[in-house]
mmCIF file of the N, C-alpha and C atoms, coordinates in Angstrom:
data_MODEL
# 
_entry.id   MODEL 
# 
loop_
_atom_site.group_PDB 
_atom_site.id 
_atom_site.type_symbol 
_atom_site.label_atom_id 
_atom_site.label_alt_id 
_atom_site.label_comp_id 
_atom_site.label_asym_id 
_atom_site.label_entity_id 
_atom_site.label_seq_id 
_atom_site.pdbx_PDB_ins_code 
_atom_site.Cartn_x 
_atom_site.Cartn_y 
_atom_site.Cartn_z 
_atom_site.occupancy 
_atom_site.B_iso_or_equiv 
_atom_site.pdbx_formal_charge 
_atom_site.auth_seq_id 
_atom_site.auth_comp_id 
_atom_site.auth_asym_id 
_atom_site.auth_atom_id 
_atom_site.pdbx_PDB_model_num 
ATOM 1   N N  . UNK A 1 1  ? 175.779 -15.836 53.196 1.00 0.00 ? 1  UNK A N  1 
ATOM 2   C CA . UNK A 1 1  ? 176.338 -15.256 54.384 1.00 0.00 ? 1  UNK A CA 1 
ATOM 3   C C  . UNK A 1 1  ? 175.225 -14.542 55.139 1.00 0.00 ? 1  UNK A C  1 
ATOM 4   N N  . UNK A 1 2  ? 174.998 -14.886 56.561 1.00 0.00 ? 2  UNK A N  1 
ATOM 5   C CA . UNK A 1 2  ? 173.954 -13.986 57.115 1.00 0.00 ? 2  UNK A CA 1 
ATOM 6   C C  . UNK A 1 2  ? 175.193 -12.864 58.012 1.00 0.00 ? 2  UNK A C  1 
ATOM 7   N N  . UNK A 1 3  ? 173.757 -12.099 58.211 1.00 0.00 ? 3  UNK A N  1 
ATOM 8   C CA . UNK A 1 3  ? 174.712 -11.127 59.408 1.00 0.00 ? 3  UNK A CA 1 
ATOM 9   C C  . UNK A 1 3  ? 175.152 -11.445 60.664 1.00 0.00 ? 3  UNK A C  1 
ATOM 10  N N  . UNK A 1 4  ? 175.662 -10.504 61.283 1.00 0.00 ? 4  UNK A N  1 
ATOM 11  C CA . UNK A 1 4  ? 176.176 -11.445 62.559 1.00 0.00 ? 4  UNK A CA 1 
ATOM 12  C C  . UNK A 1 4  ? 175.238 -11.157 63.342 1.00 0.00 ? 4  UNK A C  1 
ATOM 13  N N  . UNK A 1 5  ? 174.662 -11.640 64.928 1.00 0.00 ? 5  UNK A N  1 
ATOM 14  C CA . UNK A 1 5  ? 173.671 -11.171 65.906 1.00 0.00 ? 5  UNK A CA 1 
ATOM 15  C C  . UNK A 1 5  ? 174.466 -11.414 67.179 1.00 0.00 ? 5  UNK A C  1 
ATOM 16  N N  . UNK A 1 6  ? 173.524 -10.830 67.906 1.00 0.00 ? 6  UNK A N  1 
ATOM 17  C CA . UNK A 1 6  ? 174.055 -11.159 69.670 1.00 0.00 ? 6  UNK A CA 1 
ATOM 18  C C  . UNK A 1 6  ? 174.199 -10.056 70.088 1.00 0.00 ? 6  UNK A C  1 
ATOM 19  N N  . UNK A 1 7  ? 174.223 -9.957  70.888 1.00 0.00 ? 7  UNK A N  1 
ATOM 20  C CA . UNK A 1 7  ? 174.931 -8.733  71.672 1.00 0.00 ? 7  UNK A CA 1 
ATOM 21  C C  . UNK A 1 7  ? 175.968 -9.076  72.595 1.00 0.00 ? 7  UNK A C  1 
ATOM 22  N N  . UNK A 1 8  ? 176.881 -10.211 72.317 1.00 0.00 ? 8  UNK A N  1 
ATOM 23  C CA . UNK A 1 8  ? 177.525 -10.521 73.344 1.00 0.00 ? 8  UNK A CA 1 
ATOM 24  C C  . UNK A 1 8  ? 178.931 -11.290 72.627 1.00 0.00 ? 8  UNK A C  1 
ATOM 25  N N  . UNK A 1 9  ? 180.435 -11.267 73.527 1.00 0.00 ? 9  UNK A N  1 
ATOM 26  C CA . UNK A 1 9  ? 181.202 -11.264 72.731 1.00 0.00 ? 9  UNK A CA 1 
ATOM 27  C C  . UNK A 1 9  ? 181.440 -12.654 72.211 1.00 0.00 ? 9  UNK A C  1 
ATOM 28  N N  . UNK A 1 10 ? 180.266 -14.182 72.924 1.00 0.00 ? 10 UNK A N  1 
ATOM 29  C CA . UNK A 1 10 ? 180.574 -15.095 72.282 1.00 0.00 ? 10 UNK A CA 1 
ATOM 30  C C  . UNK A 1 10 ? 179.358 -15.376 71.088 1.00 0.00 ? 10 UNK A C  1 
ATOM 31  N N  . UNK A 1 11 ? 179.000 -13.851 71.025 1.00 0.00 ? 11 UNK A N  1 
ATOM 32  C CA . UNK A 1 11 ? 178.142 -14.498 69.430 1.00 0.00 ? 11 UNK A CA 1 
ATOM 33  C C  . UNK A 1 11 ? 178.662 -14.920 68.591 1.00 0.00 ? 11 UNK A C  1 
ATOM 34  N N  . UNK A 1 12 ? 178.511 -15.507 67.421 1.00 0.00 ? 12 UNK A N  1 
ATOM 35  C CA . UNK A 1 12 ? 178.859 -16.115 66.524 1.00 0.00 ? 12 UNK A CA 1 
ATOM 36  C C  . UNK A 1 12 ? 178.565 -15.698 65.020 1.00 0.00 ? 12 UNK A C  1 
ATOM 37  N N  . UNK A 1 13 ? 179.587 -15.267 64.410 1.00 0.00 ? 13 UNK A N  1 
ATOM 38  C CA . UNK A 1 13 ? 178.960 -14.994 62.913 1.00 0.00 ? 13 UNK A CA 1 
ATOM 39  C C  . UNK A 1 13 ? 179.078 -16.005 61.669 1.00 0.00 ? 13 UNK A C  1 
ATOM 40  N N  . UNK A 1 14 ? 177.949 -16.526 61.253 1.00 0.00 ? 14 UNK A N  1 
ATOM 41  C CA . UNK A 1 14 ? 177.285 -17.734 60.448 1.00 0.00 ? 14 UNK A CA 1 
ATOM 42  C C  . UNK A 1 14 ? 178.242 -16.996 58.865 1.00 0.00 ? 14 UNK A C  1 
ATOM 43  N N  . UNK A 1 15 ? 178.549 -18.197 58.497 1.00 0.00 ? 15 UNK A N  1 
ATOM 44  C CA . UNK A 1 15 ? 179.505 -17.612 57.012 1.00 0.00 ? 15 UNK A CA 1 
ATOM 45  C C  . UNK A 1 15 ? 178.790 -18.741 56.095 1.00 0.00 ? 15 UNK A C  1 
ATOM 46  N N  . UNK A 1 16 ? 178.180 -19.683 56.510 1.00 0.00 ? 16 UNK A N  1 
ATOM 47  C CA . UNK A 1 16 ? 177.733 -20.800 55.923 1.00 0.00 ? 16 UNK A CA 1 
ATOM 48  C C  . UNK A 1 16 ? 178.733 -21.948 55.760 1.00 0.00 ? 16 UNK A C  1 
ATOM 49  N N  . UNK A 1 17 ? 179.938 -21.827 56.270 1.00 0.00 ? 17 UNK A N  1 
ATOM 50  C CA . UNK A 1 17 ? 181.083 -22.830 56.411 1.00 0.00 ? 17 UNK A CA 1 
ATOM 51  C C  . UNK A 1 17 ? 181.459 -23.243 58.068 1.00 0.00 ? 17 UNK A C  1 
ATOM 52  N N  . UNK A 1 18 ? 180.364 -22.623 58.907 1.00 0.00 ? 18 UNK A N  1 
ATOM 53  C CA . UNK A 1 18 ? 180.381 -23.023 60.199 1.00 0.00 ? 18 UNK A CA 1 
ATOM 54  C C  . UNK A 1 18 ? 180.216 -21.640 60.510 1.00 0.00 ? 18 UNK A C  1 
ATOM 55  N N  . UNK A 1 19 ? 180.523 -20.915 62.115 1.00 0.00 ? 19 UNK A N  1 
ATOM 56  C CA . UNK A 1 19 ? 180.895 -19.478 62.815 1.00 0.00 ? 19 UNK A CA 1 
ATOM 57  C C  . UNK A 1 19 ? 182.165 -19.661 63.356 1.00 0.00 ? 19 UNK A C  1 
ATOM 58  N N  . UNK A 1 20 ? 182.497 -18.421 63.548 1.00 0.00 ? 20 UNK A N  1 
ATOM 59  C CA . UNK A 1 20 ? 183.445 -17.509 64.604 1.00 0.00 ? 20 UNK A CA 1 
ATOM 60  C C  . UNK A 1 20 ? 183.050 -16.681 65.647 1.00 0.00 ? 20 UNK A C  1 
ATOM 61  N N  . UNK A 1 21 ? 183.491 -16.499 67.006 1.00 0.00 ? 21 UNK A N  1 
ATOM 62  C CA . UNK A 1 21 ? 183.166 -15.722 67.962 1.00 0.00 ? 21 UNK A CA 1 
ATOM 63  C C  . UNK A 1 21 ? 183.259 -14.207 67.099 1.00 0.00 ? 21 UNK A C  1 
ATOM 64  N N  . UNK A 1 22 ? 182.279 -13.524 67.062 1.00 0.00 ? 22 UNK A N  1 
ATOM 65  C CA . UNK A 1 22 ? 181.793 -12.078 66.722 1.00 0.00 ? 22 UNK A CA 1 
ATOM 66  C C  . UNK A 1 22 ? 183.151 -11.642 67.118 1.00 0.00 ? 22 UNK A C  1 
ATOM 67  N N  . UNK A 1 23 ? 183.623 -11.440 68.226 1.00 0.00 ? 23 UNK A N  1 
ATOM 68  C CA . UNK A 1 23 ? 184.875 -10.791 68.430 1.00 0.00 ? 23 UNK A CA 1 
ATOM 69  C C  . UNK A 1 23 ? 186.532 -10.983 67.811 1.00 0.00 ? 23 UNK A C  1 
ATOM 70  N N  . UNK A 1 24 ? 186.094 -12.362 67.147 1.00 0.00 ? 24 UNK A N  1 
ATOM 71  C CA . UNK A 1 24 ? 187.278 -12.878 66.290 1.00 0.00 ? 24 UNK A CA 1 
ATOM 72  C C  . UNK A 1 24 ? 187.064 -12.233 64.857 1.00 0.00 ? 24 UNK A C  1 
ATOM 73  N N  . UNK A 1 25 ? 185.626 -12.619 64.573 1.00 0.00 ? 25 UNK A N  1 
ATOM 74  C CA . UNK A 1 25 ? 185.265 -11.633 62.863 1.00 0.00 ? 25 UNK A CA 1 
ATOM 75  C C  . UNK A 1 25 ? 185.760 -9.872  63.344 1.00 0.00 ? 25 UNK A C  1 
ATOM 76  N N  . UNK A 1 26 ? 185.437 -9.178  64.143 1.00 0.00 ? 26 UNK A N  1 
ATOM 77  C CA . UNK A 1 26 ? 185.693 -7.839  64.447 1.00 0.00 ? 26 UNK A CA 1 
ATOM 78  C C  . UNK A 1 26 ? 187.117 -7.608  63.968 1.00 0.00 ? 26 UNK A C  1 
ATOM 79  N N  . UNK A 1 27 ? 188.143 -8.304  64.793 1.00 0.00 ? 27 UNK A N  1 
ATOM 80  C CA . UNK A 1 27 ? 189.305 -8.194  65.218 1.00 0.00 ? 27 UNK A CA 1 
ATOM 81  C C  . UNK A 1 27 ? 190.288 -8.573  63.594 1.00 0.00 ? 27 UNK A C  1 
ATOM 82  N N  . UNK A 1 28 ? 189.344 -9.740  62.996 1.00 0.00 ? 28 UNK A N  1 
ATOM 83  C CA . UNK A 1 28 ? 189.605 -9.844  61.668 1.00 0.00 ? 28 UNK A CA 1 
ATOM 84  C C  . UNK A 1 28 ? 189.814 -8.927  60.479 1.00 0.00 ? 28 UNK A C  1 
ATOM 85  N N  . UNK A 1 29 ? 188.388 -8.322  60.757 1.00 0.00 ? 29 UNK A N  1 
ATOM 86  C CA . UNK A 1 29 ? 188.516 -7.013  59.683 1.00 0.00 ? 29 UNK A CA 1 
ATOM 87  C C  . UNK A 1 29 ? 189.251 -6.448  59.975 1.00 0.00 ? 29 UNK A C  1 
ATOM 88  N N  . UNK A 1 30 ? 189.349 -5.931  61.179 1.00 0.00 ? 30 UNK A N  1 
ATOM 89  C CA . UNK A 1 30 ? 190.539 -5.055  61.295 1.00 0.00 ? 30 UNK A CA 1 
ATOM 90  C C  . UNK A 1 30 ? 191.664 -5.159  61.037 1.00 0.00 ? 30 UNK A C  1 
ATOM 91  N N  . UNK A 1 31 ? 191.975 -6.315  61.269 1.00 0.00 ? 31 UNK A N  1 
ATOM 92  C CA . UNK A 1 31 ? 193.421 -6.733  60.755 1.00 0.00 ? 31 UNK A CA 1 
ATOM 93  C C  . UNK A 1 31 ? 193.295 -6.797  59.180 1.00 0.00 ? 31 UNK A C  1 
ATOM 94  N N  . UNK A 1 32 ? 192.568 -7.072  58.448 1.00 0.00 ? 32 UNK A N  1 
ATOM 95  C CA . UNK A 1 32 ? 192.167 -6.775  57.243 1.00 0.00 ? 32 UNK A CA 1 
ATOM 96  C C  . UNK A 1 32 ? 192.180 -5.377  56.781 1.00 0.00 ? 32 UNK A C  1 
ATOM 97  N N  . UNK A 1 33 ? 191.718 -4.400  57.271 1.00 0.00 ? 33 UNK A N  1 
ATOM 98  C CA . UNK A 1 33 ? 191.574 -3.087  56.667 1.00 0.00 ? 33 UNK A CA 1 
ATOM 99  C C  . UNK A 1 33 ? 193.446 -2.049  56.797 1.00 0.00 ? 33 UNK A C  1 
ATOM 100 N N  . UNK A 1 34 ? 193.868 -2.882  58.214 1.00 0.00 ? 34 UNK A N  1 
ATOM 101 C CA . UNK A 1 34 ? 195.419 -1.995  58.548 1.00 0.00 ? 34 UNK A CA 1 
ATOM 102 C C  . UNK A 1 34 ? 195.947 -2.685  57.520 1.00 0.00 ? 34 UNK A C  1 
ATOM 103 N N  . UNK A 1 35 ? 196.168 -4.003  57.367 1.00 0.00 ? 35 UNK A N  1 
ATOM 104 C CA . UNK A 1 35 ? 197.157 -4.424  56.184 1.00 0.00 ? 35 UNK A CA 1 
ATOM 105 C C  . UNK A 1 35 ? 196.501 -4.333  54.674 1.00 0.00 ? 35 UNK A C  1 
ATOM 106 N N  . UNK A 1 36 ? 195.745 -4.015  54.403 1.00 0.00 ? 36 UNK A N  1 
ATOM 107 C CA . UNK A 1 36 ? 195.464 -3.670  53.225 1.00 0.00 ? 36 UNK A CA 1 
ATOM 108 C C  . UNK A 1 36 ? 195.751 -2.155  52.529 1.00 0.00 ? 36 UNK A C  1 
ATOM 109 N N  . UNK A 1 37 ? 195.835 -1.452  53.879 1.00 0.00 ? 37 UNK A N  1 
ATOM 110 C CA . UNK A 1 37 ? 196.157 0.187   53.567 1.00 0.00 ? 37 UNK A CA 1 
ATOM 111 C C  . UNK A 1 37 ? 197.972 -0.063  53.873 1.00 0.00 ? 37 UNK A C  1 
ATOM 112 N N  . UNK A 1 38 ? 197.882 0.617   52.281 1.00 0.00 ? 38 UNK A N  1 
ATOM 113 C CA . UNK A 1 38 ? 199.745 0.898   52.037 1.00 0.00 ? 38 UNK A CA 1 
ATOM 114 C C  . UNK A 1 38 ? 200.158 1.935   52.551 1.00 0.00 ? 38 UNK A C  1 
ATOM 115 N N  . UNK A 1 39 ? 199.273 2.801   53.341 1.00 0.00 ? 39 UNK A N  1 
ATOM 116 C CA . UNK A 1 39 ? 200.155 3.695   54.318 1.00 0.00 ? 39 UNK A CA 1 
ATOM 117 C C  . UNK A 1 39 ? 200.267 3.160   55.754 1.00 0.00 ? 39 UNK A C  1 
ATOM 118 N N  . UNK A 1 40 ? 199.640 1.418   55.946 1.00 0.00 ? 40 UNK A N  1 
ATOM 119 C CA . UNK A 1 40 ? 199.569 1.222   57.430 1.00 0.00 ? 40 UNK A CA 1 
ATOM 120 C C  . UNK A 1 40 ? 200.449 0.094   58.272 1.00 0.00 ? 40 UNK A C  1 
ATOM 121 N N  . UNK A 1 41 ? 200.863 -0.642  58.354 1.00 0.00 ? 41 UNK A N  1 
ATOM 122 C CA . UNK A 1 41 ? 201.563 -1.264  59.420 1.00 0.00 ? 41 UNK A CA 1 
ATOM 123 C C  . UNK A 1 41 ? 202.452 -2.016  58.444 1.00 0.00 ? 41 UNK A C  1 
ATOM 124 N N  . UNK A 1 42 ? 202.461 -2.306  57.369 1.00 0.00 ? 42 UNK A N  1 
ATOM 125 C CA . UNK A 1 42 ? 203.136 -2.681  55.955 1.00 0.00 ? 42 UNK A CA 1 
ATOM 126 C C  . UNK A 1 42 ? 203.500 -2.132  55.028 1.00 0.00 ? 42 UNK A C  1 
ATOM 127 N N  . UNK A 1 43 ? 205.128 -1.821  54.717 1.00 0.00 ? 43 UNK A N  1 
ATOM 128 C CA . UNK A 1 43 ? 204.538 -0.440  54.031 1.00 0.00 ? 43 UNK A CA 1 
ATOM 129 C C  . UNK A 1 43 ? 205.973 -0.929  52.821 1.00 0.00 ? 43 UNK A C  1 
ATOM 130 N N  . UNK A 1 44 ? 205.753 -0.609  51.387 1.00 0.00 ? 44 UNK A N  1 
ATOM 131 C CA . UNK A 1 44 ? 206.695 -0.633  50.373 1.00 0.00 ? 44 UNK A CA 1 
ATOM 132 C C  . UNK A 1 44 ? 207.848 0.069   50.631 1.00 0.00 ? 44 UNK A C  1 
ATOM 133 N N  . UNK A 1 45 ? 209.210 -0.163  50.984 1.00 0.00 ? 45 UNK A N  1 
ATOM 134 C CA . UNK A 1 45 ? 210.209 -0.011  51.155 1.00 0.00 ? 45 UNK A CA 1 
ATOM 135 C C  . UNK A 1 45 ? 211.121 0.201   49.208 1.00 0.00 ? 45 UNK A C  1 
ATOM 136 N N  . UNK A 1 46 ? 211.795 0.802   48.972 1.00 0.00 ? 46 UNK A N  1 
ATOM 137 C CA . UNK A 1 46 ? 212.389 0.967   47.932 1.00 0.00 ? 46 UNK A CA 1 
ATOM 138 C C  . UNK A 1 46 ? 213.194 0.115   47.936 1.00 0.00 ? 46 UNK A C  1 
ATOM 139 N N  . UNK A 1 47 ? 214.249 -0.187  49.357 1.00 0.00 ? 47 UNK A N  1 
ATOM 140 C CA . UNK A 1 47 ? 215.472 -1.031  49.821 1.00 0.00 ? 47 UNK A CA 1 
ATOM 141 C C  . UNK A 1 47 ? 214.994 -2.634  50.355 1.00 0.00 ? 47 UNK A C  1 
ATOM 142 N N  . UNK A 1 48 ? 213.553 -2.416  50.340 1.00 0.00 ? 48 UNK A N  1 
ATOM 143 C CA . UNK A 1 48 ? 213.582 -4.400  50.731 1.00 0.00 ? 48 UNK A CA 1 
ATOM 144 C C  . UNK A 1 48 ? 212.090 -4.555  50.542 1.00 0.00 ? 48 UNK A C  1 
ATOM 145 N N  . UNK A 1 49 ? 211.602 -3.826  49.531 1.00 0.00 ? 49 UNK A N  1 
ATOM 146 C CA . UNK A 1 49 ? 210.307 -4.360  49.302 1.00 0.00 ? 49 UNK A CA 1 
ATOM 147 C C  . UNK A 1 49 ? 209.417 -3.922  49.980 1.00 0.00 ? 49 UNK A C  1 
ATOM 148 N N  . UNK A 1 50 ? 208.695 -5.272  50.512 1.00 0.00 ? 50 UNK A N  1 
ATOM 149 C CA . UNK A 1 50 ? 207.398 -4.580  52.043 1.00 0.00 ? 50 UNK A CA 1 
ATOM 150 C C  . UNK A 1 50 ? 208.158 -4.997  53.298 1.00 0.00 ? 50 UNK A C  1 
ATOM 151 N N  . UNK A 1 51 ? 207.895 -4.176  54.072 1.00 0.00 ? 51 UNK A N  1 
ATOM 152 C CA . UNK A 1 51 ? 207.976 -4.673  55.544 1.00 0.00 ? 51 UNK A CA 1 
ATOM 153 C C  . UNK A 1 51 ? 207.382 -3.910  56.516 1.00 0.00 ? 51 UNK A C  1 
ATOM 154 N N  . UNK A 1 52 ? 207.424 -4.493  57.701 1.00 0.00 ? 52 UNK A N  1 
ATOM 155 C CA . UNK A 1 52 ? 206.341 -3.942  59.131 1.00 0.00 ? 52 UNK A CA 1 
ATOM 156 C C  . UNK A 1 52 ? 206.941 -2.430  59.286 1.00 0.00 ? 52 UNK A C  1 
ATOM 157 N N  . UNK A 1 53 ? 205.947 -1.441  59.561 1.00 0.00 ? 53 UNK A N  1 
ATOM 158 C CA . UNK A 1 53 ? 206.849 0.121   59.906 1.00 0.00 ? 53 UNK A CA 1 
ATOM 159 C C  . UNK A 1 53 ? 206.563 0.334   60.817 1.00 0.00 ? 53 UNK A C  1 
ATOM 160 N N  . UNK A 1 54 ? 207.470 0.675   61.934 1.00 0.00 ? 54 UNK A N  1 
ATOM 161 C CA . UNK A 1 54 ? 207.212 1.348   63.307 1.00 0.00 ? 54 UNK A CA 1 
ATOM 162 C C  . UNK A 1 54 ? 206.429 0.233   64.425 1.00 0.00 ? 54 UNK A C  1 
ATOM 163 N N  . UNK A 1 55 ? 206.174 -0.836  63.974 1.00 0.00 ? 55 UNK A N  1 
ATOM 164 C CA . UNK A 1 55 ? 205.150 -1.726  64.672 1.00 0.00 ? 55 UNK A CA 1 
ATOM 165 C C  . UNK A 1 55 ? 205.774 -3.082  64.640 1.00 0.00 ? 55 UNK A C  1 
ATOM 166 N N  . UNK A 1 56 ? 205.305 -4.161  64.884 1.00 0.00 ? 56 UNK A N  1 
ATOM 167 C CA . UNK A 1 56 ? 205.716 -5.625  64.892 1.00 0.00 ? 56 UNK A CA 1 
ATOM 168 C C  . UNK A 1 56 ? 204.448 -5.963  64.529 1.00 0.00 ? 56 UNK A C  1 
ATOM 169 N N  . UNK A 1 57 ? 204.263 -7.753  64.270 1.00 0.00 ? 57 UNK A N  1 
ATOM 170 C CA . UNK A 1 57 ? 203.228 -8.183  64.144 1.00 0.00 ? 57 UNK A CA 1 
ATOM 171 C C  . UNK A 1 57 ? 201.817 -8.415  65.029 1.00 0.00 ? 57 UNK A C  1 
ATOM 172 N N  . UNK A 1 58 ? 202.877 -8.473  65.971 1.00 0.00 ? 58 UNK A N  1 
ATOM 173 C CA . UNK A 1 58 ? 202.081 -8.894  67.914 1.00 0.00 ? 58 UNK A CA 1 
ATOM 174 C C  . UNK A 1 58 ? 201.303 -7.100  68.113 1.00 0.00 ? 58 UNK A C  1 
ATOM 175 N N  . UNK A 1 59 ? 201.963 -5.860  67.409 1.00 0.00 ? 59 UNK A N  1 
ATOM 176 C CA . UNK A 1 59 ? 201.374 -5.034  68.179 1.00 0.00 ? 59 UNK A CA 1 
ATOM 177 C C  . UNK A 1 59 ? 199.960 -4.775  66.519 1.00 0.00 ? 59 UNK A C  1 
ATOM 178 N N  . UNK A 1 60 ? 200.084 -4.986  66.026 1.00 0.00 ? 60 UNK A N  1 
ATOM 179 C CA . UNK A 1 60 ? 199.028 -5.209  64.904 1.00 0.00 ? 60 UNK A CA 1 
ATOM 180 C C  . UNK A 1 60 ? 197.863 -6.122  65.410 1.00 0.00 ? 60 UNK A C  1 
ATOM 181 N N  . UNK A 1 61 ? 198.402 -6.990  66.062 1.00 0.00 ? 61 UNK A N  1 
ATOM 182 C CA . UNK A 1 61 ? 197.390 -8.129  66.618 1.00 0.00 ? 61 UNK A CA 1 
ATOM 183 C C  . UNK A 1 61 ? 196.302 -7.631  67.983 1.00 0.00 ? 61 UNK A C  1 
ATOM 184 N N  . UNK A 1 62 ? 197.775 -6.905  68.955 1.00 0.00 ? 62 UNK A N  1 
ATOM 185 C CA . UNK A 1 62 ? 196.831 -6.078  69.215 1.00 0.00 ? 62 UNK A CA 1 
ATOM 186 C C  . UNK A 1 62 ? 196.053 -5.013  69.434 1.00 0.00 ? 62 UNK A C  1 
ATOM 187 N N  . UNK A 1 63 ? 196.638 -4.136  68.324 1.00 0.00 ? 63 UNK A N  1 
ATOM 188 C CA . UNK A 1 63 ? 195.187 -2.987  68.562 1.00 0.00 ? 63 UNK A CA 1 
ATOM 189 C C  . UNK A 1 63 ? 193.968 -3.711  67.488 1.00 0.00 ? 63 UNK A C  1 
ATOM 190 N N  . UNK A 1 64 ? 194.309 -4.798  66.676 1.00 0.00 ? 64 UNK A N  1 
ATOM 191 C CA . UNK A 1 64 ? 193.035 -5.391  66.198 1.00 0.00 ? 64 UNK A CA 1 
ATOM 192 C C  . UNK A 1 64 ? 192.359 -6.105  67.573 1.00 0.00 ? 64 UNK A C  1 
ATOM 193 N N  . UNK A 1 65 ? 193.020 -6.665  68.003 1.00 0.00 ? 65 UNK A N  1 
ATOM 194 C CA . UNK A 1 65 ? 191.587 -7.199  69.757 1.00 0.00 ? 65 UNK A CA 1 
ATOM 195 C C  . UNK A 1 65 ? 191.216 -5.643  70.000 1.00 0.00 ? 65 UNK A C  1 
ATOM 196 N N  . UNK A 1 66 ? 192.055 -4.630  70.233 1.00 0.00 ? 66 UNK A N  1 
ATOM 197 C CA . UNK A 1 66 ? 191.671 -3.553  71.530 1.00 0.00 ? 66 UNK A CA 1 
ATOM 198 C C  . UNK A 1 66 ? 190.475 -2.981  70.451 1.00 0.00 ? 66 UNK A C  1 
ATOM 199 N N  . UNK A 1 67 ? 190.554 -2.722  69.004 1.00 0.00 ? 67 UNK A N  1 
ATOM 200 C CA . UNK A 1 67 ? 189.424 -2.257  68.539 1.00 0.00 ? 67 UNK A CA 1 
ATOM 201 C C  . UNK A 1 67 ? 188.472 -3.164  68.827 1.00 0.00 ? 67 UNK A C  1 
ATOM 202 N N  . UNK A 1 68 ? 188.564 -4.564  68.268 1.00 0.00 ? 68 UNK A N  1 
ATOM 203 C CA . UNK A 1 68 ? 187.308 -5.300  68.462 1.00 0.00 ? 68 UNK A CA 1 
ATOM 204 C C  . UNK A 1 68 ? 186.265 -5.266  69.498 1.00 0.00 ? 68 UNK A C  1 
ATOM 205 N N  . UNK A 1 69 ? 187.214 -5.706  70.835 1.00 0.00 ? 69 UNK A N  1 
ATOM 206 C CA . UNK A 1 69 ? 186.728 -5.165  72.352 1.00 0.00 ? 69 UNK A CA 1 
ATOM 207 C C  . UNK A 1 69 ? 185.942 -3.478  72.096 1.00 0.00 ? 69 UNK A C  1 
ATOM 208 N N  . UNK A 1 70 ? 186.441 -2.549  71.613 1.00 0.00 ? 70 UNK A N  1 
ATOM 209 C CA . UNK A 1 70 ? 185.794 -1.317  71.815 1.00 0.00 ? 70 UNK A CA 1 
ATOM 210 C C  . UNK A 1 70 ? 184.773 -1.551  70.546 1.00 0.00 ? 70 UNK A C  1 
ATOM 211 N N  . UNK A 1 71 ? 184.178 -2.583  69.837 1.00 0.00 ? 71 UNK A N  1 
ATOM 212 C CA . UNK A 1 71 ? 183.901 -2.510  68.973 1.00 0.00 ? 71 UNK A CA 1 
ATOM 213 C C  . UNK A 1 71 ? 182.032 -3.390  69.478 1.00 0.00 ? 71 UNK A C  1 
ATOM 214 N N  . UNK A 1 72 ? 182.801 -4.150  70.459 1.00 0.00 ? 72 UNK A N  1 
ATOM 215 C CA . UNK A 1 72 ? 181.739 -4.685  71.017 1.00 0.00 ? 72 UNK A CA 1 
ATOM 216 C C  . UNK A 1 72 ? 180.936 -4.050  72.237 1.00 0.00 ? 72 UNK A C  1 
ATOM 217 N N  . UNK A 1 73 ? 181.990 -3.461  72.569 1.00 0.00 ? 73 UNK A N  1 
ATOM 218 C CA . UNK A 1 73 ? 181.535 -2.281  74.140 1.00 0.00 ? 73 UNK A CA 1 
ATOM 219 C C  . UNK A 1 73 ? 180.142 -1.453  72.974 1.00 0.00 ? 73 UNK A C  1 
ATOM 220 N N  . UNK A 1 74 ? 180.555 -0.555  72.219 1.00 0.00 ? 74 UNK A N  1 
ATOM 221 C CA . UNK A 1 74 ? 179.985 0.031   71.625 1.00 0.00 ? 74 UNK A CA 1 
ATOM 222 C C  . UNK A 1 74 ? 178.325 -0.621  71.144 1.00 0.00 ? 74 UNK A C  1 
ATOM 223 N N  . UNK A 1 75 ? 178.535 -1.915  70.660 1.00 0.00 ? 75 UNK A N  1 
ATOM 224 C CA . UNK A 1 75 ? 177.453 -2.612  69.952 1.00 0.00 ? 75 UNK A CA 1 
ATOM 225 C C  . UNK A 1 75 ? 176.526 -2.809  71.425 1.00 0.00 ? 75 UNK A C  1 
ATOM 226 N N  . UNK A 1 76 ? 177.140 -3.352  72.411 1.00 0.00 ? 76 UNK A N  1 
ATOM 227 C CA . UNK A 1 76 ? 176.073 -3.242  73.826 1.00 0.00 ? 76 UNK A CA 1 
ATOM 228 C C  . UNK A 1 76 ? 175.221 -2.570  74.284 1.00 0.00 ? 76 UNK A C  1 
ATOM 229 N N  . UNK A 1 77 ? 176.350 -0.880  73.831 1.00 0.00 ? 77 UNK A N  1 
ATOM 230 C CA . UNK A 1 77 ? 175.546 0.386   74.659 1.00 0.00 ? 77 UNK A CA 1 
ATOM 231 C C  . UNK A 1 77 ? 174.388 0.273   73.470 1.00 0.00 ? 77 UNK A C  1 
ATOM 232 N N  . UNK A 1 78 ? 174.286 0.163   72.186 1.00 0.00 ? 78 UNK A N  1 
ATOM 233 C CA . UNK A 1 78 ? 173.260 0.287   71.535 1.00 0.00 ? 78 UNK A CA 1 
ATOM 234 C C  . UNK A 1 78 ? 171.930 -0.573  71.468 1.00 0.00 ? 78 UNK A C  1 
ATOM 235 N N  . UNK A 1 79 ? 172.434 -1.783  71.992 1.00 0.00 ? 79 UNK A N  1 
ATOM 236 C CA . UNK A 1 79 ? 171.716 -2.876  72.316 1.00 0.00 ? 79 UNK A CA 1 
ATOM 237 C C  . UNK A 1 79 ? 170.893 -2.741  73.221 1.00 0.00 ? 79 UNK A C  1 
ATOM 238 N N  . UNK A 1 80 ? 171.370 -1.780  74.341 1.00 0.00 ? 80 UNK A N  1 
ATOM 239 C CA . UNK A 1 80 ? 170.867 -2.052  75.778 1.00 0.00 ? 80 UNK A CA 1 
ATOM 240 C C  . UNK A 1 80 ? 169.510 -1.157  75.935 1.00 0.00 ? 80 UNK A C  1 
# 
């Protein structure tokens, strides 16, 4: 796996199984790190198991773009 490069949101991050637009890997983790935390958008119910809390799937989807986007704003100003 290399790291990702660019400074721009159609960079591409190399996995060695092809790339993804940098802004799709961003948006990924993120969606990775909220559903992995059991206090966050999924949450163990006593009465039905897991399910979505306070949120839907679509709004998970997007504050993972709105971070990514602020994720790349950020990587620019450092770039520049």
């Amino acid at each position: 796996m290399t790291i990702p490069f660019g400074g721009h949101s159609h960079a591409v991050f190399e996995s060695g199984y092809g790339g993804i637009p940098l802004r799709d890997y961003f948006a990924a983790k993120v969606m990775q790190g909220l559903l992995a935390n059991p206090g966050g958008p999924i949450q163990a119910n006593g009465m039905s198991g897991w399910n979505w809390c306070n949120c839907t799937a679509e709004d998970v989807a997007d504050f993972a773009w709105h971070v990514a986007d602020a994720m790349l704003k950020a990587r620019r100003g450092i770039n520049d």
